[in-house]
C-alpha positions in Angstrom: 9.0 -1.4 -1.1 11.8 -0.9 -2.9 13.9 1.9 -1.4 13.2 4.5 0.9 13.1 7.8 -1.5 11.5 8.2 -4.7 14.2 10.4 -6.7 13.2 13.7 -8.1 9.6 15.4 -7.2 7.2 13.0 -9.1 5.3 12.0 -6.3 2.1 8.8 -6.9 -0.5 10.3 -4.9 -2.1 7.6 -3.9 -1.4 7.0 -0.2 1.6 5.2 -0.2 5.0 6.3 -1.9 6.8 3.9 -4.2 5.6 0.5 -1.9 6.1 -2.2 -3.2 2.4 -3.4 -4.9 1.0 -1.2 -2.3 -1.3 -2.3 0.4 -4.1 -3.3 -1.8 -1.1 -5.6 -4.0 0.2 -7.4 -0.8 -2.9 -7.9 0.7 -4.6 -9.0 -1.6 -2.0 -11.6 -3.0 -1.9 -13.1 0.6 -5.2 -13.2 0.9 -5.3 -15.0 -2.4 -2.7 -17.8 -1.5 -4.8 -19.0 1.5 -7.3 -20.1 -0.8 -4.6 -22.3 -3.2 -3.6 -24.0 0.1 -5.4 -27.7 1.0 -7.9 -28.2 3.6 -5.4 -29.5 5.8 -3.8 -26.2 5.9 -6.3 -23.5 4.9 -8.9 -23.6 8.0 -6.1 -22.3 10.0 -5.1 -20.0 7.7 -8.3 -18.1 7.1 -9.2 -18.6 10.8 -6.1 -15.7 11.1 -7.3 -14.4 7.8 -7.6 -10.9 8.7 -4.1 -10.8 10.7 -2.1 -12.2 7.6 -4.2 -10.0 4.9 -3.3 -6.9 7.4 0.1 -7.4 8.3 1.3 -8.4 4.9 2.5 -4.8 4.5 4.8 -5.0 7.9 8.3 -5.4 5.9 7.7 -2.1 4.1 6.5 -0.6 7.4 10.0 -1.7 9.3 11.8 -0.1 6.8 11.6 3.1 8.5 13.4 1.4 12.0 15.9 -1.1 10.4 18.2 0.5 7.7 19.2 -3.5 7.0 15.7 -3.9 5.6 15.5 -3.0 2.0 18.0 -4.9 0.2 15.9 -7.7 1.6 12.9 -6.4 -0.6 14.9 -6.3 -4.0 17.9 -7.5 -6.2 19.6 -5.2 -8.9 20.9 -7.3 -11.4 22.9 -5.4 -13.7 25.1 -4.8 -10.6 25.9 -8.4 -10.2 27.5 -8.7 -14.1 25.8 -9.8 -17.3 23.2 -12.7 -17.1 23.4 -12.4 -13.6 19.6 -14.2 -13.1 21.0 -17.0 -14.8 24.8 -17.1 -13.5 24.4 -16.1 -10.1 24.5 -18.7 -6.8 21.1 -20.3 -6.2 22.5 -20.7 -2.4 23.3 -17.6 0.1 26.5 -19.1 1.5 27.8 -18.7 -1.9 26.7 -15.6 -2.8 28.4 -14.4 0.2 31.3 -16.3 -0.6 31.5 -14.5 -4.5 30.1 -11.1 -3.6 30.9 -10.4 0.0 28.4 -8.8 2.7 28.8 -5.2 1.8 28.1 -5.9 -2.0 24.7 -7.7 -1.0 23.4 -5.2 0.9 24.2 -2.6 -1.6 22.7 -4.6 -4.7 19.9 -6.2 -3.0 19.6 -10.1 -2.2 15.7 -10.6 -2.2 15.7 -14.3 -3.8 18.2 -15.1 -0.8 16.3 -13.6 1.6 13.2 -15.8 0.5 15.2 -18.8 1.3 16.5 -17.3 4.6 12.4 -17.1 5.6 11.1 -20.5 4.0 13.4 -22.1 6.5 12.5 -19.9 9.6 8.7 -20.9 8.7 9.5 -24.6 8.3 11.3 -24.1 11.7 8.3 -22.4 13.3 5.9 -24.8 11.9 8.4 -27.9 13.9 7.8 -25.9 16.9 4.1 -25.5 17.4 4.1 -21.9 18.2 1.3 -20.0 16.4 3.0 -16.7 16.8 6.3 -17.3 14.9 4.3 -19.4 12.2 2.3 -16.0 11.4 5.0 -14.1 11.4 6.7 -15.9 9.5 4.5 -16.8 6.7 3.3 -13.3 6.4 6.8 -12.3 6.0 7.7 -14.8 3.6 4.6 -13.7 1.6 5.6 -10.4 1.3 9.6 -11.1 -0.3 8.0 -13.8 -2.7 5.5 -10.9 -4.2 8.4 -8.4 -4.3 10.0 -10.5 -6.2 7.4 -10.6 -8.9 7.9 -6.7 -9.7 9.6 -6.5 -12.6 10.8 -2.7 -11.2 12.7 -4.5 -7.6 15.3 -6.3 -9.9 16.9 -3.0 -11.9 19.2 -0.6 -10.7 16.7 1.9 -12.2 14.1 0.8 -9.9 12.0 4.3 -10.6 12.9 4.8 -14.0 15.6 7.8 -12.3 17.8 6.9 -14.9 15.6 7.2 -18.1 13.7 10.2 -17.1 11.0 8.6 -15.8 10.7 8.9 -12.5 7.7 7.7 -10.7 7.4 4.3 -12.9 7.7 2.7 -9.2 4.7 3.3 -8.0 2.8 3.9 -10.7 3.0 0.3 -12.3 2.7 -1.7 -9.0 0.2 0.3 -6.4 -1.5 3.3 -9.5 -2.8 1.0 -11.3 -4.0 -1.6 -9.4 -5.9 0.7 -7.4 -7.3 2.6 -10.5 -8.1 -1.1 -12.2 -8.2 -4.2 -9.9 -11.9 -4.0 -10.9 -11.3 -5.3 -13.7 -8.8 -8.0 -12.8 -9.2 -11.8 -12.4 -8.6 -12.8 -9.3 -9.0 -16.2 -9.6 -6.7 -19.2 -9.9 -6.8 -22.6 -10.5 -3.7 -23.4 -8.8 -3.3 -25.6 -5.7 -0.2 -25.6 -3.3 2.2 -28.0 -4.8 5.5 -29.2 -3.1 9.2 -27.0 -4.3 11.5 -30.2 -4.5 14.2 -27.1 -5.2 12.4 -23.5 -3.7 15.7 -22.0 -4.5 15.2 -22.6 -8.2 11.6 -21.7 -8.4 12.2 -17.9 -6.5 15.0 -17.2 -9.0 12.8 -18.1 -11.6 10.3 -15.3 -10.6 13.4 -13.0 -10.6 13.8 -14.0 -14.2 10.6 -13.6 -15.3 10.6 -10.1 -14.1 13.4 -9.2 -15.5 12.1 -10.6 -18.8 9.3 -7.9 -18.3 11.6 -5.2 -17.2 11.8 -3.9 -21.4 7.7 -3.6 -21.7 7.6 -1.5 -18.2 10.2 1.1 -19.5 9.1 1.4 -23.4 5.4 1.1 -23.2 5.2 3.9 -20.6 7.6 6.0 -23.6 4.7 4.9 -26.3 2.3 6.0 -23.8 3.9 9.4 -22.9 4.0 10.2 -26.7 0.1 10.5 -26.6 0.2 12.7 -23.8 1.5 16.8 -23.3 3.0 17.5 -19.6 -0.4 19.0 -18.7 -2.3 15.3 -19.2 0.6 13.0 -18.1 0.9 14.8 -14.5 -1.0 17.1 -12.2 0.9 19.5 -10.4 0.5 20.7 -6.6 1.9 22.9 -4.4 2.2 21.0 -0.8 4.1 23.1 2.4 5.4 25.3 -0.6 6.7 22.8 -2.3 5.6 21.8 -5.9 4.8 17.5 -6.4 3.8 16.2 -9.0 1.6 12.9 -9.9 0.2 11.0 -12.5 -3.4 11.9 -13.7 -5.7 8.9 -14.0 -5.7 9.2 -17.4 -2.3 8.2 -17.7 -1.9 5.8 -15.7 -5.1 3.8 -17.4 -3.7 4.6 -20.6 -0.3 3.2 -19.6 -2.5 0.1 -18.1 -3.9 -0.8 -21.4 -0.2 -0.8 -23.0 0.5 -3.3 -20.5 -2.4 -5.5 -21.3 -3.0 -8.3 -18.5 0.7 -7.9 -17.2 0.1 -6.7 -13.2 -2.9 -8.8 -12.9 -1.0 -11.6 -13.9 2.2 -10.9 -11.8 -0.5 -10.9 -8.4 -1.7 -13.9 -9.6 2.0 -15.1 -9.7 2.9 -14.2 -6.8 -0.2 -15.8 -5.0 1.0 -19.2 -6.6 4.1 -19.3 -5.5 3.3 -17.7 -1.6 0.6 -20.8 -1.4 3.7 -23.3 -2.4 6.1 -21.3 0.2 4.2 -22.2 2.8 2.8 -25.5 1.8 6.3 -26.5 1.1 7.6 -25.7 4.6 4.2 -27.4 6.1 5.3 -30.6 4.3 9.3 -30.3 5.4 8.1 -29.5 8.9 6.3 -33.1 8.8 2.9 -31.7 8.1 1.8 -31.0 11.6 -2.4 -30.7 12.4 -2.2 -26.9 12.5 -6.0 -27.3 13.7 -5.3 -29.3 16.6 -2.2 -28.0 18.0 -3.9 -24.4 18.0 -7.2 -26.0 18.8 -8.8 -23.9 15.8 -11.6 -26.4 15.6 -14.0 -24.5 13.0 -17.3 -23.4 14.1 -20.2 -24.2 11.8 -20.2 -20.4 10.8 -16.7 -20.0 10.1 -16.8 -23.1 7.6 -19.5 -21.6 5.8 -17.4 -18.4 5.7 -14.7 -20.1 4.3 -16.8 -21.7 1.8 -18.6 -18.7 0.7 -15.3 -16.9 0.0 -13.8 -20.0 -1.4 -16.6 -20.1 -4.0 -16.2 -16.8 -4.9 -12.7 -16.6 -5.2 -12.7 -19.6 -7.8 -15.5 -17.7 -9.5 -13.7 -14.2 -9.9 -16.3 -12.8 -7.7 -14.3 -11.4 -4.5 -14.7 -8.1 -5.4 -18.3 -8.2 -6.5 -19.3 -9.9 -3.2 -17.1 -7.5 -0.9 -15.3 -10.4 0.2 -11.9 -8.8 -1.0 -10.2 -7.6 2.5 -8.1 -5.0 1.2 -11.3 -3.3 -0.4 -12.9 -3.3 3.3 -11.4 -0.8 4.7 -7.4 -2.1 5.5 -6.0 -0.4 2.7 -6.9 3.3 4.4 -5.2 1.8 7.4 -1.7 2.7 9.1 
């Protein structure tokens, strides 16, 4: 999520207000990376499957308790000077040496952040506790797909300051409710070690900022085809009028966009599968299976297996095996 308000009265309909990929996105990305992890690794993490797919939406929920929470969930760049992604610290202590506490939290620090909970996982995996390594990594998932949204690194975050407000939700949880039908879900990536972690999270940041001119001008081409009538639908809720995208719209605005939001959650599954694995391997790789004694029952394997084969296959969704289309994503 990317801040607390959506400005103005355009309101996404569709559950959740302006969260970040919205609970089908972050689910389903963490969901995804358990798969790209190796067999060393991925028992335990499907054998807590259904606690990391559900709880991968927790950092947007403690936003309403911690008023420190969202700068952790985005980075504004134009803020931070010209070529920022490319000229700004890779390492927190020096960002807080150049910018100072104050101008973090206002601007946003999300790649930092992602740092900050790699080595609180890596920490957690050392220990042995089961608890902390959950939390953790389900945390950790969650910053790394912000990231990935080409709408949490720009100060116009909702498109407030081009009059289009709503973009926010509309290009990260409208769409891929309206169209993950049709998306490929499958990857042929496998957890690989980060030698540098801090390198590869900025250059997510950079790659959505390199999107950042497609999300803001297709949606204008888009617009063009459409009168006020088609673009929104308006209701009248306590007395007060909202407004929100029709489906139309949003499908039309989808197909400007070509493959871009598929790929992005495939993206961010990548790189939440190397996350972890990376902070598995600096934690000395230890048997998650037989510290937690999660010693796999003949049925579970074959669970995993079924699901493993269909997520390599693209066919998730067509075997109901996708979590976040069983139910948790009317949750909460």
């Amino acid at each position: 999520m990317k801040r607390l308000i959506v400005a103005g009265s355009v309101l996404i309909a569709i559950g959740i207000i302006c969260s970040s990929w919205g609970f089908l996105g972050h689910r389903t990305i963490h969901q995804l990376a358990v798969y790209e992890l190796p067999p060393s690794m991925r028992m335990f993490f499907h054998h807590n499957m259904n606690e990391i797919v559900k709880q991968s939406v927790r950092p947007d929920q403690r936003r309403n308790q911690d008023k420190e929470e969202a700068p952790k969930h985005y980075i504004d760049l134009e803020l931070y000077g010209d070529s920022a992604a490319w000229k700004m610290p890779l390492k927190w202590e020096d960002a807080l040496k150049k910018y100072g506490k104050d101008s973090l939290a206002h601007c946003g620090y999300v790649p930092y952040y992602v740092i900050t909970m790699k080595d609180r996982l890596t920490a957690a995996f050392r220990s042995g506790n089961k608890d902390s390594i959950l939390f953790y990594a389900i945390d950790l998932g969650h910053y790394i797909s912000d990231a990935h949204v080409p709408l949490h690194v720009s100060e116009n975050y909702d498109g407030q300051m081009t009059n289009q407000k709503g973009l926010h939700s509309l290009w990260e949880s409208m769409i891929p409710e309206l169209e993950i039908q049709q998306y490929d879900l499958r990857s042929k990536h496998k957890a690989h070690y980060l030698k540098h972690p801090e390198q590869n999270i900025w250059k997510a940041i950079r790659k959505s900022q390199g999107l950042l001119h497609d999300v803001f001008e297709q949606e204008k081409e888009v617009t063009k085809s459409f009168t006020e009538g088609e673009k929104y639908r308006v209701q009248i809720r306590n007395g007060r009028e909202s407004k929100s995208y029709t489906s139309a719209f949003a499908k039309a605005y989808s197909a400007k966009l070509g493959k871009t939001i598929n790929e992005r959650m495939i993206s961010s599954a990548n790189l939440v599968a190397d996350f972890w694995y990376t902070s598995w391997i600096d934690a000395g790789s230890p048997d998650l299976n037989k510290a937690f004694q999660t010693t796999a029952s003949k049925e579970e394997k074959e669970k995993l297996k079924k699901e493993y084969g269909a997520f390599k296959k693209n066919k998730l969704l067509e075997k109901k095996l996708l979590i976040s289309r069983q139910g948790y994503d009317k949750e909460d």
